[in-house]
C-alpha positions in Angstrom: 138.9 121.7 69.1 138.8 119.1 72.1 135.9 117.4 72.6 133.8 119.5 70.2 131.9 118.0 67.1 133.6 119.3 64.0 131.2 122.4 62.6 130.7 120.2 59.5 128.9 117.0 61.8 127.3 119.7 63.9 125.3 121.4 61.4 124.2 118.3 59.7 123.2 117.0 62.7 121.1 120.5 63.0 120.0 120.1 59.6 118.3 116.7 60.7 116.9 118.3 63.5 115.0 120.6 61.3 114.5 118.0 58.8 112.5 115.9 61.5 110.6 119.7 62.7 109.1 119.9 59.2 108.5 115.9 58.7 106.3 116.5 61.8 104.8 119.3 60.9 103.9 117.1 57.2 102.5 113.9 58.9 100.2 116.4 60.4 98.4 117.5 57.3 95.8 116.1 55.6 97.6 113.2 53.3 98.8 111.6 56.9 95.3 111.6 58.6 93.3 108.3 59.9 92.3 107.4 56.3 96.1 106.6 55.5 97.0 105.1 58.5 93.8 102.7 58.5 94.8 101.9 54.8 98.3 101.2 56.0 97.6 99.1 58.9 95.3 97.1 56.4 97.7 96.5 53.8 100.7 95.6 56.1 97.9 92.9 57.8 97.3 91.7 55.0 101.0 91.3 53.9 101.7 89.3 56.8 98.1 87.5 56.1 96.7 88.3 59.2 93.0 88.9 60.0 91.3 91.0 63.0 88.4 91.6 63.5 86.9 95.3 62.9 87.1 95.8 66.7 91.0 94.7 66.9 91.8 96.8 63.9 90.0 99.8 65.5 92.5 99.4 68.7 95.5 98.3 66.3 95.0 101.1 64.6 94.6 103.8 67.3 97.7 102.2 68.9 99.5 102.6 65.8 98.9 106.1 66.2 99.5 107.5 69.4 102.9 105.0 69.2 104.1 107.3 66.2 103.1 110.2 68.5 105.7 108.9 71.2 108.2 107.3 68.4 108.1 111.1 66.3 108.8 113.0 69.2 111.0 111.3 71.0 113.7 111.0 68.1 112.9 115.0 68.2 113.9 115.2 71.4 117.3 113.1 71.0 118.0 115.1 68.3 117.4 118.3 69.9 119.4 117.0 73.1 122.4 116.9 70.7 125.2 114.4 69.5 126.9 112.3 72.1 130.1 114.0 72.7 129.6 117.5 71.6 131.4 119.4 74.4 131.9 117.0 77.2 132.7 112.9 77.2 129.9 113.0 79.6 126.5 111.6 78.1 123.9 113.0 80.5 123.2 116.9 80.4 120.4 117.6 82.4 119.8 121.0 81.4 120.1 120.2 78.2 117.6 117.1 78.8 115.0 119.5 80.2 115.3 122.2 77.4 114.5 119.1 74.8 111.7 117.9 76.7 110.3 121.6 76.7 111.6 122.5 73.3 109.7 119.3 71.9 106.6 119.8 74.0 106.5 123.5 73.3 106.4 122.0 69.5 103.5 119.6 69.8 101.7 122.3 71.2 102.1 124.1 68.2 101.6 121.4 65.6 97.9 120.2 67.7 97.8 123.7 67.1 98.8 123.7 63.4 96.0 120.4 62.9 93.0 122.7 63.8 93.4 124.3 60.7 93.7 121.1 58.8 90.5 119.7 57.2 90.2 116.1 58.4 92.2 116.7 61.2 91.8 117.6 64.8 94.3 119.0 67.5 94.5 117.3 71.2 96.1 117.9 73.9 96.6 114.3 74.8 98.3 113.6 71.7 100.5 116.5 73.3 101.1 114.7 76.3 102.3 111.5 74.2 104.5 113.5 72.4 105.6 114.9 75.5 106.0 111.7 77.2 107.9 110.1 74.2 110.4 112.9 74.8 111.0 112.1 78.3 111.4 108.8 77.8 113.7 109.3 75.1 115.7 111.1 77.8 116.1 108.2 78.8 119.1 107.3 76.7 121.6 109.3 77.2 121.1 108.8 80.8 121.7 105.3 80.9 124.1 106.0 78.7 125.9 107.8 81.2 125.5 105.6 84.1 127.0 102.7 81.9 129.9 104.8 81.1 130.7 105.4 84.9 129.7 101.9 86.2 132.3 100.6 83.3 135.2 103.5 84.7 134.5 102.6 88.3 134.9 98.7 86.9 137.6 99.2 85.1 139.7 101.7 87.2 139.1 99.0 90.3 140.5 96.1 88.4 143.8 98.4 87.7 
């Protein structure tokens, strides 16, 4: 087996994966529009017993959604770029970092799509963009990751 993920961890982890596909696709109907997220936002302000003004809850509120745009798609991404370890001890694939930016990309595109059709709701490609960005930057990770794991087995192999 090697360095492969037992079958068992792999296909949960590819269950999650299109566990998160159709969570997406569900925060982009009707029941997850502005209305919910304003109502939100209010709620959790007044929780913390916080006041804005209208005009600082209009940009808290638009914040708070194109965040979750970048948040939602870049866990996507990490989860389409795999578990660490599956295959290789090496973190950083960048073939498989590109097909997860594209893969999650090529996704957005098709839920802005899916939001046409959705009363309440509109479809835009800059939301596509964030969620594009937010999978970049999720790409991020694993190659920090990487460069951590080799600055710390240069280190280490230079003090043996």
């Amino acid at each position: 087996m090697g360095n492969e993920l037992p079958k068992p961890l792999a296909a949960v982890w590819w269950a999650v994966t299109v566990a998160w596909a159709i969570l997406i696709f569900d925060l982009s109907t009707q029941g997850f529009g502005s209305n919910f997220t304003q109502g939100l936002l209010a709620w959790a302000l007044e929780l913390l017993h916080l006041r804005v003004s209208p005009r600082s809850f209009h940009l808290l509120h638009a914040l708070l959604r194109k965040l979750a745009h970048l948040t939602e798609y870049a866990i996507f991404a990490l989860l389409l770029y795999g578990p660490p370890g599956e295959k290789t001890q090496r973190l950083w694939r960048p073939r498989r970092a590109v097909f997860s930016i594209v893969g999650a990309a090529l996704y957005s595109l098709t839920d802005e799509f899916h939001q046409l059709s959705v009363s309440g709701r509109h479809g835009s490609l800059l939301d596509c963009g964030l969620d594009t960005l937010g999978a970049t930057l999720a790409m991020l990770g694993p190659y920090t990751g990487e460069q951590i794991r080799r600055f710390r087995s240069k280190h280490t192999a230079s003090k043996n």
